[in-house]
C-alpha positions as CSV (number, residue, x, y, z in Angstrom):
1,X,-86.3,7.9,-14.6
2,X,-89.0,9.5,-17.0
3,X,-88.8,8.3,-20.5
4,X,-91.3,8.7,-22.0
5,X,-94.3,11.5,-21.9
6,X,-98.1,9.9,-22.8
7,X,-100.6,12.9,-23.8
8,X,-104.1,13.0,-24.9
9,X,-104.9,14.9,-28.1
10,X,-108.4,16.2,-27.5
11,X,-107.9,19.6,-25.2
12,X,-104.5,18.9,-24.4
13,X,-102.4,19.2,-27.7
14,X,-105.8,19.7,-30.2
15,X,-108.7,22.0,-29.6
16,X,-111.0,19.9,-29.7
17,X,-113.8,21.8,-28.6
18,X,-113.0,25.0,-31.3
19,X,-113.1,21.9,-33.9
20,X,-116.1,20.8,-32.8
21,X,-118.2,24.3,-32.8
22,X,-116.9,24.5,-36.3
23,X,-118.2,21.2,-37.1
24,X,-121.3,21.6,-35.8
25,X,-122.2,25.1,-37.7
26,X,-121.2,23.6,-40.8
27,X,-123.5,20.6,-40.4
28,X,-126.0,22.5,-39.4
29,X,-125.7,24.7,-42.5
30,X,-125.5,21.7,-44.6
31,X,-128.5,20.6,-43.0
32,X,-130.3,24.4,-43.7
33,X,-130.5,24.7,-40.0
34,X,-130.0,28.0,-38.4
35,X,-126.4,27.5,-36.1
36,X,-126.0,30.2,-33.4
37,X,-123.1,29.7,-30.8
38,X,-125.3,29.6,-27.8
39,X,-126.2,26.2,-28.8
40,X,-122.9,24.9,-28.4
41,X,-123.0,24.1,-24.9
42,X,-125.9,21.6,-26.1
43,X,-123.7,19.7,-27.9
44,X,-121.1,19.5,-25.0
45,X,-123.7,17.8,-22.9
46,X,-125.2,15.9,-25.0
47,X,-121.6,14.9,-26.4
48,X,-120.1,14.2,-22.7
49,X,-123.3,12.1,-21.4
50,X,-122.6,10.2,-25.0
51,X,-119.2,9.6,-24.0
52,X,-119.4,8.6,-20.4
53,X,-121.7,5.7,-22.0
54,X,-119.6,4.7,-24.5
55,X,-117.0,4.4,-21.6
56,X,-119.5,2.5,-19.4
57,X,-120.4,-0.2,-22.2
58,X,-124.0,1.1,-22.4
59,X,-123.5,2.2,-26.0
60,X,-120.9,1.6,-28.7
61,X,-118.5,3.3,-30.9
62,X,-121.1,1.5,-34.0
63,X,-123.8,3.6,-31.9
64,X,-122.5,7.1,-32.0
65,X,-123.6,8.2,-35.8
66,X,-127.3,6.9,-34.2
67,X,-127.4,9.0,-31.3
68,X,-125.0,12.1,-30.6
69,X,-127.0,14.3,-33.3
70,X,-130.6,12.6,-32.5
71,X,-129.8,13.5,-28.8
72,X,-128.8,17.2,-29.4
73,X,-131.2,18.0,-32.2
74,X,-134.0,16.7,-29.8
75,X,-132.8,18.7,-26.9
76,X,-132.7,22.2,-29.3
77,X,-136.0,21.0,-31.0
78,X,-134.6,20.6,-34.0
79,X,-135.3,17.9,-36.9
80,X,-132.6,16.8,-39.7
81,X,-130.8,13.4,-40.5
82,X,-128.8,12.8,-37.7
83,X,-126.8,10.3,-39.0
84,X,-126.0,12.3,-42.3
85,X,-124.8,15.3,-40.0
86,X,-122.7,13.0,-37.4
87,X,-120.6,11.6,-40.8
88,X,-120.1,15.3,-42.1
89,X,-119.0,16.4,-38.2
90,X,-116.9,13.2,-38.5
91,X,-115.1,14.7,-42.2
92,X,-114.7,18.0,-40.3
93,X,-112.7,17.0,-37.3
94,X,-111.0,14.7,-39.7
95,X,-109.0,17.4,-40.8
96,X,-109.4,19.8,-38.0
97,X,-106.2,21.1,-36.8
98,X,-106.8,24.2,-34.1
99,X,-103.6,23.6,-31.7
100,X,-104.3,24.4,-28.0
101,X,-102.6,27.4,-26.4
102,X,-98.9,26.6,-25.6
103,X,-98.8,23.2,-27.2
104,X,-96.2,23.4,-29.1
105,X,-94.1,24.8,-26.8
106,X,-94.4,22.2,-24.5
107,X,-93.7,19.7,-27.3
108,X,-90.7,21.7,-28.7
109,X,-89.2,21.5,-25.2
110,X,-89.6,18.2,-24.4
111,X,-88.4,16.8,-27.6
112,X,-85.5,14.8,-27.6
113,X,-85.4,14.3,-24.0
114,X,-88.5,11.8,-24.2
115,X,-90.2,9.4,-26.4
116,X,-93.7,11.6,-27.2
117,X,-96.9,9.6,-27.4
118,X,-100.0,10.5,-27.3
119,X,-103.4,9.3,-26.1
120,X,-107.0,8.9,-27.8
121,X,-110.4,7.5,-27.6
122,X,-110.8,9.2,-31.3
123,X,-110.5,7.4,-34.1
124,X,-106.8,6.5,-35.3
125,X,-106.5,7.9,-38.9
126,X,-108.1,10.9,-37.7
127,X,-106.4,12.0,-34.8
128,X,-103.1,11.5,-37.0
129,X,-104.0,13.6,-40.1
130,X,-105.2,16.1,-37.1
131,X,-101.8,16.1,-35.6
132,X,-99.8,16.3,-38.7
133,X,-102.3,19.0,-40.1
134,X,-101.0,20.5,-36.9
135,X,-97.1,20.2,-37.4
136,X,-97.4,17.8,-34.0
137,X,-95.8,14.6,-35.6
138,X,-92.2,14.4,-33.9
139,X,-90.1,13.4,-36.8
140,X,-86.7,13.9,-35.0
141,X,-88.1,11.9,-32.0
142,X,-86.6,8.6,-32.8
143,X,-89.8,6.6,-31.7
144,X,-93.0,8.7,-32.1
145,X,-95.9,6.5,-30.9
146,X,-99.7,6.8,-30.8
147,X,-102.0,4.4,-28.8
148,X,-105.5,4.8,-29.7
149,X,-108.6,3.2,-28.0
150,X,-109.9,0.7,-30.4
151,X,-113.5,0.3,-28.7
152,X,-114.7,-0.7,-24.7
153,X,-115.2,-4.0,-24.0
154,X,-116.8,-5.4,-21.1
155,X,-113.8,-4.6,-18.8
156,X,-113.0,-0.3,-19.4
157,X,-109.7,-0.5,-17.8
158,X,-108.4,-2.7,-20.0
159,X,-109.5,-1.6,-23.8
160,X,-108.0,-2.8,-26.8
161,X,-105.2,-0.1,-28.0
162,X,-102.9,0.5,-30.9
163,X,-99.4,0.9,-29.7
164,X,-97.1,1.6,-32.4
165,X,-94.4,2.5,-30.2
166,X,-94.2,-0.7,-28.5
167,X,-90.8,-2.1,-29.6
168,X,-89.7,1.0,-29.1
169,X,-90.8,1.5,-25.9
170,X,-89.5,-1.8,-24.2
171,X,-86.1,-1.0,-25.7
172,X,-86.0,2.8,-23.7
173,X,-87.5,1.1,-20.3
C-alpha cells in the first residue's frame, strides 16, 4: 500500500522555468543589459549542461555562482559580473512562487490520503519560502516532509539529504 507521495518542486509543483526567465531579465536589467526572451533558451542549455556536472561531480554546488552566468554571458557575447547576477537570480527564485498548471489540484486531492513530500536538488530555505509563497505547504497533512539534496559526493546515488519527515515516515511504513 502507497503511503506516502515523493514530488520534485522544480516543473512539477513550481515553475521553475517561468521563475527563471523572470530572474534572468531582471539581472540582466540590473546589470544594464538588454534581456529579450529569445535568449532564454541560452540559459536552459547552459543551465542543464551546468547541472548534469554538478550531478556527475565535475563541478560543485560552491562552483555555480563561478560559472552558470560566465557560461551563458559568453555564449550571447555578453560581459557583466557573473557572480553578482548569479546571487541576484538566486534572491529572485528565492521568492519565486509561479505554481505549475494543475498543481494544486493534484495536491488538494491527494491530501489526507498520503504523507506529501517533496523532492529537490535546490537549496532548502529556498524551495520552502517558494512553496509556502505558493500556498503548497500541507498544514492538515499530519507529517509534511521535504528532502533536499545537500550537495553530490563522489557516489550520486547516494547524496546527502534532509529528511524531515523521517520519524514520521518509519511510523506510516
Amino acid at each position: 500500500m502507497i503511503r506516502a507521495v515523493f514530488m520534485d518542486i522544480d516543473n512539477t509543483l513550481l515553475d521553475f522555468d517561468a521563475a527563471a526567465q523572470e530572474g534572468m531579465a531582471h539581472c540582466f536589467e540590473d546589470a544594464g543589459l538588454i534581456y529579450k526572451p529569445e535568449m532564454f533558451s541560452v540559459f536552459k542549455e547552459e543551465n542543464d549542461r551546468i547541472w548534469k556536472k554538478i550531478e556527475q561531480g565535475i563541478l560543485t554546488m560552491d562552483d555555480l555562482p563561478y560559472v552558470r552566468w560566465q557560461a551563458i554571458l559568453k555564449k550571447l557575447g555578453l560581459e557583466a559580473d557573473g557572480v553578482a547576477m548569479e546571487m541576484l537570480f538566486r534572491k529572485c527564485l528565492f521568492y519565486s512562487a509561479v505554481p505549475m498548471e494543475g498543481a494544486k489540484e493534484i495536491l488538494d486531492h491527494l491530501q489526507g490520503k498520503y504523507i506529501l513530500c517533496t523532492a529537490s536538488n535546490g537549496p532548502y530555505e529556498q524551495q520552502i519560502c517558494r512553496l509556502k509563497k505558493a500556498d503548497m505547504l500541507w498544514g492538515k497533512n499530519p507529517a509534511p516532509c521535504h528532502i533536499a539534496m545537500a550537495g553530490f559526493r563522489e557516489l550520486p546515488s547516494e547524496p546527502d539529504l534532509h529528511l524531515s519527515a523521517y520519524p514520521a515516515l518509519q511510523m506510516s511504513v
